[in-house]
SEKE-42779 format. One line per 3 residues: number of its first residue (from 1); their letters; for each residue y, z, x of C-alpha. Coordinates in Angstrom, 3 decimals. Layout:
N
NUM> A> Y Z X  ...
***
This chain:
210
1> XXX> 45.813 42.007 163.040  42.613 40.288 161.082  39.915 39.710 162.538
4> XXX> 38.192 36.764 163.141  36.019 37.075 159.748  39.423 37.105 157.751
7> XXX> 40.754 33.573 159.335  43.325 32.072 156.363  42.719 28.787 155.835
10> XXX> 44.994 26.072 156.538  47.112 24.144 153.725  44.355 21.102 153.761
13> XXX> 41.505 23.717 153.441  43.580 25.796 150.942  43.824 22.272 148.777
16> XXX> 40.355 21.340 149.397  38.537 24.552 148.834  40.400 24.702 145.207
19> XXX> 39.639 21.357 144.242  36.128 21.233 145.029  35.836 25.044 142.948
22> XXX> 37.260 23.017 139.669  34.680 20.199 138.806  37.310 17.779 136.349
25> XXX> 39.699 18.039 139.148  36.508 17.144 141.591  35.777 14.234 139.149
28> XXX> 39.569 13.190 138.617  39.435 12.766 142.777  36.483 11.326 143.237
31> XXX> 36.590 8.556 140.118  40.475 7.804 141.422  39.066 7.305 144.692
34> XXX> 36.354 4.749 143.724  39.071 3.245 141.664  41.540 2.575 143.883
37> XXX> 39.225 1.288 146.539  37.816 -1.185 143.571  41.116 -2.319 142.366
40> XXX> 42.163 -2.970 146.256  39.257 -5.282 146.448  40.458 -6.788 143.117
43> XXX> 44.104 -6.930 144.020  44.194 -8.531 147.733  40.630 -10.987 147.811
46> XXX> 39.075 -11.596 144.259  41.796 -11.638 141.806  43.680 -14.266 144.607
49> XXX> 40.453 -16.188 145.540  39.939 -16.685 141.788  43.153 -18.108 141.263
52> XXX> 42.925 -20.416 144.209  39.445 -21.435 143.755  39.746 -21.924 139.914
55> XXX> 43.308 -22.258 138.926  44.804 -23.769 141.924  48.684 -22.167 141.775
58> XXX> 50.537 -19.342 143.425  52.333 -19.052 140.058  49.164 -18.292 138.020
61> XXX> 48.596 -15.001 140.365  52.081 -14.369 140.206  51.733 -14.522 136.097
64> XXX> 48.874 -12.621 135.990  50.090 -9.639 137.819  53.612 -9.651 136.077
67> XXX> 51.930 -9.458 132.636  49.139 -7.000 134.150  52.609 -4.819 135.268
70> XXX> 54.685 -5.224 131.909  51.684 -4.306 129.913  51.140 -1.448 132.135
73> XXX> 55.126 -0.002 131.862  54.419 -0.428 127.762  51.223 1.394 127.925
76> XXX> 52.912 4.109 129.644  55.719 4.451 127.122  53.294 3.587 124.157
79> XXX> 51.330 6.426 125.121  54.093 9.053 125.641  55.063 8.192 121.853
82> XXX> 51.959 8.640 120.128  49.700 10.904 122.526  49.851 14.116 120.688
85> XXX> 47.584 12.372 117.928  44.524 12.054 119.936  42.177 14.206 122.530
88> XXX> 43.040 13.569 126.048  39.604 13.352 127.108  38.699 10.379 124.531
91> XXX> 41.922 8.529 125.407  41.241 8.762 129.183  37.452 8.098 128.690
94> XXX> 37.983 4.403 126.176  41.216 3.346 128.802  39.304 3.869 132.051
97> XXX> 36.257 1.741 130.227  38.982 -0.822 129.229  40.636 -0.941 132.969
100> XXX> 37.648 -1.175 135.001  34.776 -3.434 134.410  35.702 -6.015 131.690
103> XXX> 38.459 -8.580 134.051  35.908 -8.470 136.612  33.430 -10.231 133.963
106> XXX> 36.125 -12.066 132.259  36.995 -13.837 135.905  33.327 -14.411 137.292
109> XXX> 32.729 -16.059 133.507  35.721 -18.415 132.903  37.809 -20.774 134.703
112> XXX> 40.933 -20.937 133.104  44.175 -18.455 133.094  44.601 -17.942 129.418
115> XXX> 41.510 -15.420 128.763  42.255 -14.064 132.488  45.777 -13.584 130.944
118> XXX> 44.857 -11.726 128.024  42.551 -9.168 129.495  44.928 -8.068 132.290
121> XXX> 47.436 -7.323 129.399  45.275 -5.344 127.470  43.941 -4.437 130.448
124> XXX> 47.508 -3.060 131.572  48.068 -1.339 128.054  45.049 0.735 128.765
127> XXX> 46.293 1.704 132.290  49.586 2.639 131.126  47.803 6.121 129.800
130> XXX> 45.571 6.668 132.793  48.357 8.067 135.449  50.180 10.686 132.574
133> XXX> 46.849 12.280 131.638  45.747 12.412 135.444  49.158 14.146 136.138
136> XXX> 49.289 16.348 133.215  45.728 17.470 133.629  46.349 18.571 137.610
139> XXX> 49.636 20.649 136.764  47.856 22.753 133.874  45.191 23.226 136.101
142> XXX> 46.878 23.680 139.556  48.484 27.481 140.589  52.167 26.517 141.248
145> XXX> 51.320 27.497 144.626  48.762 24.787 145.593  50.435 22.028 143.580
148> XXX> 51.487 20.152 146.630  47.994 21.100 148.525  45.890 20.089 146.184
151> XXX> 47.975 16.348 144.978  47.986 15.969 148.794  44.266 15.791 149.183
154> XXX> 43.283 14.139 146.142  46.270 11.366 147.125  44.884 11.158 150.905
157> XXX> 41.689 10.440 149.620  42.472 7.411 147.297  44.800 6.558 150.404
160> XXX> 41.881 6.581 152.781  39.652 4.765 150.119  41.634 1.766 149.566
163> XXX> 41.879 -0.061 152.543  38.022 -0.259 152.449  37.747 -2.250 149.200
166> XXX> 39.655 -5.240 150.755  37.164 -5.491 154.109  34.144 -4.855 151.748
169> XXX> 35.122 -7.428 149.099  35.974 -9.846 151.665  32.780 -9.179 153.347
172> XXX> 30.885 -9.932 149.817  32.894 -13.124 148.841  31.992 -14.472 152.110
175> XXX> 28.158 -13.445 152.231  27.112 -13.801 148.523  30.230 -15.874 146.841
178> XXX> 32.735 -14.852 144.557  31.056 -14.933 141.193  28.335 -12.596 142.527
181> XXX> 30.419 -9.936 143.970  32.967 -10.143 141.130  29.766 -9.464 138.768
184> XXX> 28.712 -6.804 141.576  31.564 -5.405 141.429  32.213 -5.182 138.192
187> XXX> 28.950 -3.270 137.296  29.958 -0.673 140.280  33.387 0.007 138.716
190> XXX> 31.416 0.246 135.256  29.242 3.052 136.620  32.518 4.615 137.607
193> XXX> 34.448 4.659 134.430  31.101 6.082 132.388  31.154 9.531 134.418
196> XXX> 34.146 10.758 131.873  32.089 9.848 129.195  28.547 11.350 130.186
199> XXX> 29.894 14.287 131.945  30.314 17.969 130.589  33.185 18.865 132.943
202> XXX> 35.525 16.290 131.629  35.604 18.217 128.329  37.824 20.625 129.652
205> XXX> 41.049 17.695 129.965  41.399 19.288 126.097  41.564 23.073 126.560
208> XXX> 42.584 23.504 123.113  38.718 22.257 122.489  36.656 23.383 125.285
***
Protein backbone atom coordinates (compact mmCIF):
# COMPACT_ATOMS: atom_id res chain seq x y z
CA UNK A 1 0.00 0.00 0.00
CA UNK A 2 1.84 3.64 -0.63
CA UNK A 3 2.14 5.75 1.65
CA UNK A 4 0.95 8.98 1.99
CA UNK A 5 4.28 10.61 0.37
CA UNK A 6 3.56 8.48 -2.87
CA UNK A 7 -0.22 9.94 -3.39
CA UNK A 8 -0.85 9.59 -7.54
CA UNK A 9 -2.21 12.43 -8.77
CA UNK A 10 -5.52 12.76 -10.18
CA UNK A 11 -6.25 13.00 -14.12
CA UNK A 12 -6.60 17.08 -13.78
CA UNK A 13 -3.26 17.18 -11.82
CA UNK A 14 -1.71 14.53 -14.15
CA UNK A 15 -2.74 17.14 -17.20
CA UNK A 16 -1.76 20.11 -15.34
CA UNK A 17 1.52 19.10 -13.86
CA UNK A 18 2.66 18.11 -17.66
CA UNK A 19 1.60 21.15 -19.19
CA UNK A 20 3.01 23.55 -16.91
CA UNK A 21 6.67 21.23 -17.20
CA UNK A 22 6.53 22.07 -21.22
CA UNK A 23 6.73 25.96 -21.62
CA UNK A 24 5.22 26.18 -25.68
CA UNK A 25 2.46 24.05 -24.46
CA UNK A 26 2.28 26.62 -21.24
CA UNK A 27 2.31 29.48 -23.84
CA UNK A 28 -0.11 27.69 -26.44
CA UNK A 29 -2.67 27.64 -23.13
CA UNK A 30 -2.19 30.65 -21.82
CA UNK A 31 -2.15 32.91 -25.33
CA UNK A 32 -5.49 30.66 -26.38
CA UNK A 33 -6.89 31.63 -23.21
CA UNK A 34 -6.39 35.43 -23.55
CA UNK A 35 -7.63 34.88 -27.02
CA UNK A 36 -10.66 33.43 -26.62
CA UNK A 37 -11.69 35.66 -23.78
CA UNK A 38 -10.72 38.73 -26.34
CA UNK A 39 -12.54 37.42 -29.27
CA UNK A 40 -15.73 36.75 -26.83
CA UNK A 41 -15.65 40.39 -26.05
CA UNK A 42 -15.32 41.01 -29.83
CA UNK A 43 -17.93 38.52 -30.89
CA UNK A 44 -21.08 39.21 -28.44
CA UNK A 45 -20.65 43.42 -27.49
CA UNK A 46 -18.13 45.30 -29.84
CA UNK A 47 -18.26 43.74 -33.15
CA UNK A 48 -22.49 44.04 -32.64
CA UNK A 49 -22.42 47.53 -30.98
CA UNK A 50 -20.29 48.65 -33.95
CA UNK A 51 -22.63 47.53 -36.38
CA UNK A 52 -25.59 49.04 -34.65
CA UNK A 53 -24.03 52.20 -33.69
CA UNK A 54 -22.30 52.76 -37.12
CA UNK A 55 -23.90 50.67 -39.74
CA UNK A 56 -27.36 50.42 -38.52
CA UNK A 57 -28.43 46.62 -39.96
CA UNK A 58 -28.68 43.14 -38.57
CA UNK A 59 -27.57 42.06 -42.07
CA UNK A 60 -24.19 43.90 -41.96
CA UNK A 61 -23.22 41.66 -38.69
CA UNK A 62 -24.67 38.84 -40.27
CA UNK A 63 -22.22 39.63 -43.50
CA UNK A 64 -19.43 40.23 -41.59
CA UNK A 65 -19.33 37.05 -39.69
CA UNK A 66 -20.28 34.84 -42.80
CA UNK A 67 -17.27 36.22 -44.73
CA UNK A 68 -15.10 36.19 -41.34
CA UNK A 69 -16.33 32.13 -41.37
CA UNK A 70 -15.79 31.36 -45.23
CA UNK A 71 -12.44 32.97 -45.11
CA UNK A 72 -11.68 31.04 -42.10
CA UNK A 73 -12.84 27.30 -43.75
CA UNK A 74 -10.36 28.53 -46.88
CA UNK A 75 -7.59 29.38 -44.62
CA UNK A 76 -7.85 26.09 -43.13
CA UNK A 77 -7.74 24.19 -46.41
CA UNK A 78 -5.24 26.79 -47.94
CA UNK A 79 -2.98 25.98 -45.28
CA UNK A 80 -3.20 22.14 -45.31
CA UNK A 81 -2.09 22.51 -49.14
CA UNK A 82 0.87 24.50 -48.91
CA UNK A 83 2.12 24.15 -45.12
CA UNK A 84 5.04 21.93 -45.62
CA UNK A 85 6.81 25.04 -47.36
CA UNK A 86 7.15 27.14 -44.37
CA UNK A 87 8.27 26.91 -40.43
CA UNK A 88 5.40 26.40 -38.19
CA UNK A 89 6.55 28.80 -35.76
CA UNK A 90 6.71 31.84 -38.41
CA UNK A 91 3.31 30.87 -39.85
CA UNK A 92 1.67 30.76 -36.38
CA UNK A 93 3.64 33.89 -35.19
CA UNK A 94 2.54 36.46 -38.71
CA UNK A 95 -1.39 34.73 -38.47
CA UNK A 96 -1.88 35.31 -34.74
CA UNK A 97 -0.45 39.12 -35.47
CA UNK A 98 -2.94 39.22 -38.44
CA UNK A 99 -6.06 37.77 -36.23
CA UNK A 100 -5.72 39.76 -33.22
CA UNK A 101 -5.17 43.42 -33.08
CA UNK A 102 -5.70 44.94 -36.59
CA UNK A 103 -10.12 44.65 -36.84
CA UNK A 104 -10.12 46.04 -33.50
CA UNK A 105 -8.31 49.29 -35.06
CA UNK A 106 -9.93 48.96 -38.34
CA UNK A 107 -13.57 49.24 -36.38
CA UNK A 108 -12.70 52.02 -33.69
CA UNK A 109 -11.20 54.02 -37.03
CA UNK A 110 -13.94 53.74 -39.73
CA UNK A 111 -17.55 53.82 -40.05
CA UNK A 112 -18.46 51.97 -42.90
CA UNK A 113 -18.73 47.97 -43.63
CA UNK A 114 -16.55 47.70 -46.65
CA UNK A 115 -12.94 48.07 -44.87
CA UNK A 116 -14.65 46.18 -41.75
CA UNK A 117 -15.42 43.59 -44.53
CA UNK A 118 -12.11 43.19 -45.85
CA UNK A 119 -10.13 42.77 -42.70
CA UNK A 120 -12.37 40.05 -41.20
CA UNK A 121 -11.64 38.11 -44.50
CA UNK A 122 -8.15 38.36 -44.38
CA UNK A 123 -8.56 38.30 -41.02
CA UNK A 124 -10.33 34.75 -41.35
CA UNK A 125 -7.58 33.50 -43.91
CA UNK A 126 -5.07 33.99 -41.20
CA UNK A 127 -7.18 32.06 -38.61
CA UNK A 128 -7.76 29.26 -40.82
CA UNK A 129 -3.90 28.11 -39.89
CA UNK A 130 -4.05 28.92 -36.21
CA UNK A 131 -6.25 25.72 -34.91
CA UNK A 132 -4.02 22.89 -37.26
CA UNK A 133 -0.68 24.12 -35.89
CA UNK A 134 -2.17 24.37 -32.23
CA UNK A 135 -3.39 20.71 -32.72
CA UNK A 136 -0.46 19.35 -34.43
CA UNK A 137 1.95 20.93 -32.02
CA UNK A 138 0.00 19.28 -28.71
CA UNK A 139 -0.06 15.63 -30.28
CA UNK A 140 3.85 15.64 -31.08
CA UNK A 141 4.33 16.88 -27.84
CA UNK A 142 1.70 15.03 -25.69
CA UNK A 143 2.54 11.07 -24.35
CA UNK A 144 -0.45 9.18 -25.90
CA UNK A 145 -1.32 8.69 -22.42
CA UNK A 146 -2.11 12.29 -21.31
CA UNK A 147 -3.56 13.35 -24.66
CA UNK A 148 -7.03 13.65 -23.31
CA UNK A 149 -5.61 15.16 -19.78
CA UNK A 150 -3.73 17.58 -21.02
CA UNK A 151 -6.46 18.98 -24.24
CA UNK A 152 -8.88 18.83 -21.26
CA UNK A 153 -7.16 21.46 -19.23
CA UNK A 154 -5.88 23.66 -21.78
CA UNK A 155 -9.78 23.51 -23.33
CA UNK A 156 -11.30 24.20 -19.66
CA UNK A 157 -9.24 27.04 -19.42
CA UNK A 158 -10.19 28.94 -22.68
CA UNK A 159 -13.77 27.63 -21.55
CA UNK A 160 -13.50 29.35 -18.22
CA UNK A 161 -11.86 32.47 -19.92
CA UNK A 162 -14.46 33.34 -22.31
CA UNK A 163 -17.40 34.17 -20.61
CA UNK A 164 -15.35 36.96 -18.91
CA UNK A 165 -14.55 38.94 -22.08
CA UNK A 166 -18.31 39.62 -22.72
CA UNK A 167 -19.00 41.14 -18.89
CA UNK A 168 -15.60 43.00 -19.15
CA UNK A 169 -16.19 44.48 -22.63
CA UNK A 170 -19.60 45.36 -21.75
CA UNK A 171 -18.40 46.88 -18.63
CA UNK A 172 -15.79 49.10 -20.85
CA UNK A 173 -18.28 50.14 -23.66
CA UNK A 174 -20.47 51.37 -21.02
CA UNK A 175 -17.81 53.24 -18.75
CA UNK A 176 -15.33 54.62 -21.38
CA UNK A 177 -17.34 54.16 -24.93
CA UNK A 178 -16.79 51.96 -27.64
CA UNK A 179 -13.99 53.53 -29.60
CA UNK A 180 -11.84 53.56 -26.44
CA UNK A 181 -12.19 50.06 -25.38
CA UNK A 182 -12.10 48.77 -28.98
CA UNK A 183 -8.57 50.73 -29.14
CA UNK A 184 -7.98 49.22 -25.47
CA UNK A 185 -8.62 46.28 -26.49
CA UNK A 186 -6.99 46.03 -29.36
CA UNK A 187 -3.51 46.97 -27.89
CA UNK A 188 -4.20 44.09 -25.09
CA UNK A 189 -4.78 41.42 -27.77
CA UNK A 190 -1.57 42.97 -29.57
CA UNK A 191 0.55 42.29 -26.49
CA UNK A 192 -0.86 38.81 -26.73
CA UNK A 193 -0.08 37.80 -30.22
CA UNK A 194 3.79 39.29 -29.81
CA UNK A 195 4.70 36.54 -27.04
CA UNK A 196 5.25 33.89 -30.13
CA UNK A 197 7.36 36.24 -31.63
CA UNK A 198 9.66 37.47 -28.63
CA UNK A 199 9.70 34.24 -26.87
CA UNK A 200 12.48 31.45 -26.95
CA UNK A 201 10.10 28.58 -26.11
CA UNK A 202 8.00 28.98 -29.16
CA UNK A 203 11.01 27.89 -31.24
CA UNK A 204 10.50 24.49 -30.42
CA UNK A 205 6.76 24.37 -32.69
CA UNK A 206 9.75 23.40 -35.47
CA UNK A 207 11.69 20.50 -33.92
CA UNK A 208 13.37 19.87 -37.06
CA UNK A 209 15.09 23.48 -36.14
CA UNK A 210 15.31 23.77 -32.50
Amino acid sequence: MPGAGTRRQGPLGEGLGFLLGVPLLLGICLTSLAAQGLDQGWSSVLLPVDVRDKLGSVLDLAMLETVFALCALAGALLYGAVAHRWRRRTVFAAAFLIVGAPRFAVAALTGSVAPLAVMMAVEGLACGALNPIRATVVYETVPEHLRSRVIGVMTSAGLIAAPFGGLVAGFLVGTVGLSTTLLATGSVYLAVTLWPVVSASWRAMDPAIE
